[in-house]
C-alpha angles and dihedrals in degrees: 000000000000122000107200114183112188132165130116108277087198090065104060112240095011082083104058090104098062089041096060089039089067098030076065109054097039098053101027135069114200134205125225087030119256126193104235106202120191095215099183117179094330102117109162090021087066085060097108085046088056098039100054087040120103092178121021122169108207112217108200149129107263132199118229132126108273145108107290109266093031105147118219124188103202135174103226095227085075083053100056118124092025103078125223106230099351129161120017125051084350099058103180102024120218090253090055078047092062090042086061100053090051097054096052085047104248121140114261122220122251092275120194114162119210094212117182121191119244131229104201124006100189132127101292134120095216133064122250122254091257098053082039086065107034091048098087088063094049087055092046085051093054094042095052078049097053085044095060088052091057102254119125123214118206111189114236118248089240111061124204108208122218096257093055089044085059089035090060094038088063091045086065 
């Protein structure tokens, strides 16, 4: 199992994917042992991850029409066609990635992505207050997740909170 959070950290919300990657493995063990990857914004770049992956959970801000913070749990075969995270600073985006594979008939991995509506994509290294409190119940949605698929997830005895998680993204 691969967790892969991607999303640009310098444009608000857009970042929530790589946020609750590393919430995660700074506060989770997991057993059996996942590899937990901040993608970022680098699309086509994340192919050989996606490519050695059977099971990968996309963590990402996702656009649909619906009230910001609203939590959708999606298996990426109904979003193909629409792109997670193409164009921009993504350029080719991991579902075009999986598109990929397929058409040069290669397996795919199992693909759900955990999407979370944002609230303000602008240039900001911070989440709004909508997607801040609604991220708790984005983590408890991937860990029931990861839970289904048989991995435990033991939280660890020192907890990084969400502001020093961004604190330390900006650091980098």
């Amino acid at each position: 199992m691969v967790i892969l959070g991607i999303g640009n950290v310098l444009q608000k919300d857009d970042g929530i994917g790589v946020y609750a990657a590393t919430y995660l493995q700074h506060n989770y063990t997991f057993s059996p042992n996942i590899e937990i990857i901040n993608g970022g914004v680098e699309g086509i770049n994340l192919f050989n991850v996606v490519e050695r992956s059977k099971h990968l959970l996309i963590l990402d801000s996702i656009e649909l029409n619906d009230e910001p913070g609203s939590i959708y749990l999606i298996p990426s075969h109904e979003l193909s066609g629409h792109g997670l995270n193409s164009g921009g600073a993504h350029e080719i985006g991991v579902l075009q990635v999986l598109d990929m594979l397929e058409l040069q008939g290669k397996p795919t991995p199992e693909t759900t992505v955990l999407g979370i509506i944002p609230h303000h994509i602008t240039f900001d290294m911070a989440l709004s207050e909508t997607l801040s409190r609604a991220f708790e119940g984005y983590i408890k949605v991937a860990l029931r997740y990861l839970q289904k698929a048989g991995i435990e997830a033991v939280p660890n005895t020192e907890q990084t909170s969400l502001e020093e998680i961004i604190y330390e993204v900006k650091r980098i």
